[in-house]
C-alpha positions as CSV (number, residue, x, y, z in Angstrom):
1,X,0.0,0.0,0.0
2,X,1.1,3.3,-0.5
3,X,0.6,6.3,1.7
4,X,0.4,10.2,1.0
5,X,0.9,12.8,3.4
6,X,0.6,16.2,2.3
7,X,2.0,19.3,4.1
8,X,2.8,23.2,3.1
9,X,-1.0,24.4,4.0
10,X,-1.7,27.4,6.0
11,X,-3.6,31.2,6.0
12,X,-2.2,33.5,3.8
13,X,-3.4,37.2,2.3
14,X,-4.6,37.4,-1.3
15,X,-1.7,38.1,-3.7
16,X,0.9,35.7,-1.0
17,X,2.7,32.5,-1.4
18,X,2.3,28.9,-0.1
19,X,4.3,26.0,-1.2
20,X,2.3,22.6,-0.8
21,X,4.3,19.1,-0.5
22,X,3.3,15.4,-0.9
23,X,5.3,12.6,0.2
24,X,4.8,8.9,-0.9
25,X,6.1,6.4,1.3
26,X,5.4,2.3,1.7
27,X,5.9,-0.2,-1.0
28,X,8.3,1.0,-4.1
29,X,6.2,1.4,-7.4
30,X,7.8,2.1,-10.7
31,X,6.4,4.9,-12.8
32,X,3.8,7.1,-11.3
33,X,2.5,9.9,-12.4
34,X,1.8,12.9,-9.2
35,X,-0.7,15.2,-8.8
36,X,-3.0,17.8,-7.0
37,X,-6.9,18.4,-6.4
38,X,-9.0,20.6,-4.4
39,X,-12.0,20.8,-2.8
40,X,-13.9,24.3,-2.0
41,X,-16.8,24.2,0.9
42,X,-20.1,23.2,-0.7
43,X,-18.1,22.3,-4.1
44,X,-16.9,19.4,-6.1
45,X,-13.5,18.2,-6.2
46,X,-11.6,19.8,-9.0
47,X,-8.7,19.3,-10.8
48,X,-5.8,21.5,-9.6
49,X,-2.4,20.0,-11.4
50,X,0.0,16.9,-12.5
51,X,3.4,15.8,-13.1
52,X,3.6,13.0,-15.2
53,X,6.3,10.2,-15.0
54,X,7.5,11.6,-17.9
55,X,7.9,15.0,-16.6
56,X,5.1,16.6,-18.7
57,X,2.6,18.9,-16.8
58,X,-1.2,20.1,-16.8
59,X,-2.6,22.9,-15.0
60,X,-6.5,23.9,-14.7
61,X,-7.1,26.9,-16.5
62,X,-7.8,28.6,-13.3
63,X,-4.4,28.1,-12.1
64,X,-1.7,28.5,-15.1
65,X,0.8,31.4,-14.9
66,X,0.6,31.1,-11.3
67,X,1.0,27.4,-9.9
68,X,4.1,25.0,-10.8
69,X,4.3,21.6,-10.2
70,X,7.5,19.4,-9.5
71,X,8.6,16.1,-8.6
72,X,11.6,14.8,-6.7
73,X,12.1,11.0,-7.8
74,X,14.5,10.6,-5.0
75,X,12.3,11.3,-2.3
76,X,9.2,10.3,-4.0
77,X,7.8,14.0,-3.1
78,X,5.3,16.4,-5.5
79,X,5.4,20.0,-4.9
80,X,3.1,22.4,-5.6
81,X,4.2,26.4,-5.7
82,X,1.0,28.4,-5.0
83,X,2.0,32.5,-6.0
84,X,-0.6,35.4,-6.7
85,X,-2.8,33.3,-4.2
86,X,-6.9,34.3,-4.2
87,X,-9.4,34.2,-2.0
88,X,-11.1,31.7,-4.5
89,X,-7.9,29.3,-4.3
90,X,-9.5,28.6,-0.4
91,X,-9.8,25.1,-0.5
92,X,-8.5,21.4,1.3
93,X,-5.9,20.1,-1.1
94,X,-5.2,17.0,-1.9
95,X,-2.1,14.5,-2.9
96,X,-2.9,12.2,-5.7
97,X,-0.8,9.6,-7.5
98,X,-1.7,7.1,-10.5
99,X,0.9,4.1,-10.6
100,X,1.4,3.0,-13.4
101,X,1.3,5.8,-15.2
102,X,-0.1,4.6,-18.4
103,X,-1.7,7.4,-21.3
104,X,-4.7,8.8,-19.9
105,X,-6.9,11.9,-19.1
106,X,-5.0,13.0,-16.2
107,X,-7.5,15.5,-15.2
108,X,-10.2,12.8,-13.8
109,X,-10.1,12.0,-10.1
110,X,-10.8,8.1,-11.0
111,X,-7.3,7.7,-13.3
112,X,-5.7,8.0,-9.7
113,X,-5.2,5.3,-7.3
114,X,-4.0,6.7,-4.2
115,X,-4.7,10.2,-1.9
116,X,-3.8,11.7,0.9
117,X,-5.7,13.1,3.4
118,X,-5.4,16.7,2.4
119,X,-4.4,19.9,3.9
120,X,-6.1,23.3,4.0
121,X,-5.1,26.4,2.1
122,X,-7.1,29.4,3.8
123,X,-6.0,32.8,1.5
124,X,-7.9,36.1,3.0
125,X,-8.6,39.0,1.2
């Protein structure tokens, strides 16, 4: 089984910073693609962002220009960098991972097979 633990989260001001983390740990897989969703109060999960094994990455629209997404292989970590944060970024975030990571639509909830248990991202205005 593998776990997810996801840190970084915290209250920030609109236009701040926050830098999310996700670390895998338990059994070794082989390739695996990471990613990120989040969940607003009274809304649907949503896709946020992924890193795939082969480096390639997909952001929501509502996010490009001001999220990246990076993997460290050797720690088996995803990082998310929030910048230019909004008060409609508020939301519990979530740690994702699909192993293996074949071709797919990486921007549905069920091509994943793991999650963590989230961690919440509060930005004021």
């Amino acid at each position: 089984q593998v776990q997810l633990v996801e840190s970084g989260g915290g209250l920030v001001q609109a236009g701040g910073s926050l830098r999310l983390s996700c670390a895998a740990s338990g059994r070794t897989f082989s390739s695996y693609a990471m990613g990120w969703f989040r969940q607003a109060p009274e809304k649907d999960r949503e896709f946020v962002a992924t890193i795939s094994w082969g480096y390639s990455t997909y952001y929501a629209d509502s996010v490009k220009g001001r999220f990246t997404i990076s993997r460290d292989n050797a720690k088996k970590t995803v990082y998310l960098q929030m910048n230019s944060l909004k008060p409609e970024d508020t939301a519990v975030y979530y740690c994702a991972v699909r192993s293996p990571d074949y071709s797919g639509n990486y921007y549905l909830q069920t091509e994943y097979n793991y999650w963590g248990q989230g961690t919440q991202v509060t930005v004021s205005s």
